[in-house]
Phi, psi and omega in degrees: 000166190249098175239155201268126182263128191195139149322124176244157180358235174303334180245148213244141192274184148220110153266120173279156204305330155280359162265355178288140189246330151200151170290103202221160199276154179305138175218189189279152198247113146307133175285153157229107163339137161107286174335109175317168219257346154274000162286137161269319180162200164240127149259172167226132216251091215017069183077353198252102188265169192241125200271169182226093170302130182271126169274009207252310205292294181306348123281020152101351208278182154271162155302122170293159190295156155302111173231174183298346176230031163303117142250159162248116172273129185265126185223170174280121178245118167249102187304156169324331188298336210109328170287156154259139175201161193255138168235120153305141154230124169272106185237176187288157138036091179286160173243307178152206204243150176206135148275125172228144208258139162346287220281289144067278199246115181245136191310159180287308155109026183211144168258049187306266157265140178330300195272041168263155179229217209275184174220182171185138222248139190196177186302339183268002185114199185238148207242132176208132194282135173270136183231119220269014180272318183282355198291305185244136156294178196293331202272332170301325148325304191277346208271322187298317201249065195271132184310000000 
């Protein structure tokens, strides 16, 4: 399978490729008053606007420094409810696209965060898939994706 590989602090990520919808360079964010510390802001995405998740804040982290390859991912978020929405993610240092084989990926064997998944191991080191149906708990999900 095909994934877009990015930095959450020192370690290294994964999404697969088919839930990315773009890839876009950092810009400025509307605050949203209020908002856990894990919201980064709202952008706006060809008229739509789209909240934006720090992924570094969503692992337990500080917000990471602003690097030349700090992006915001745009991805198909389909929540547990059954909806679709577009979600921003704010990640670290993007790297590109990598393949990696099924056979590959083996569980991690620690339950750290929900939306951490499996890993796999290759010359750059360890690779672990974020699985972005597990990403926002249910009360942020209502508080973002208001009906």
């Amino acid at each position: 399978m095909k994934l877009l590989i990015f930095h959450i602090g020192a370690d290294r990520y994964g999404l697969r490729l088919r839930d990315v919808v773009r890839v876009l360079p950092l810009l400025e964010l509307k605050h949203l008053p209020l908002s856990p510390d894990t919201v980064a802001g709202l952008m706006d995405f060809h008229g739509e606007s789209v909240p934006v998740i720090d992924l570094c804040r969503a692992s337990g982290l500080p917000s990471g420094a602003d690097h030349f390859d700090t992006r915001i991912i745009v991805v198909a978020y389909h929540a547990p409810e059954g909806t679709d929405h577009l979600l921003g993610l704010r990640a670290e240092r993007v790297l590109g696209v990598q393949e990696v084989a099924d056979s590959q990926l083996g569980a991690s064997g620690v339950q750290a965060a929900p939306f951490l998944g499996q890993v796999a191991s290759d010359p750059g080191g360890m690779l672990q898939l974020v699985e972005l149906e597990h990403l926002l708990p249910a009360s942020l999900r209502a508080m973002l994706f208001q009906p």
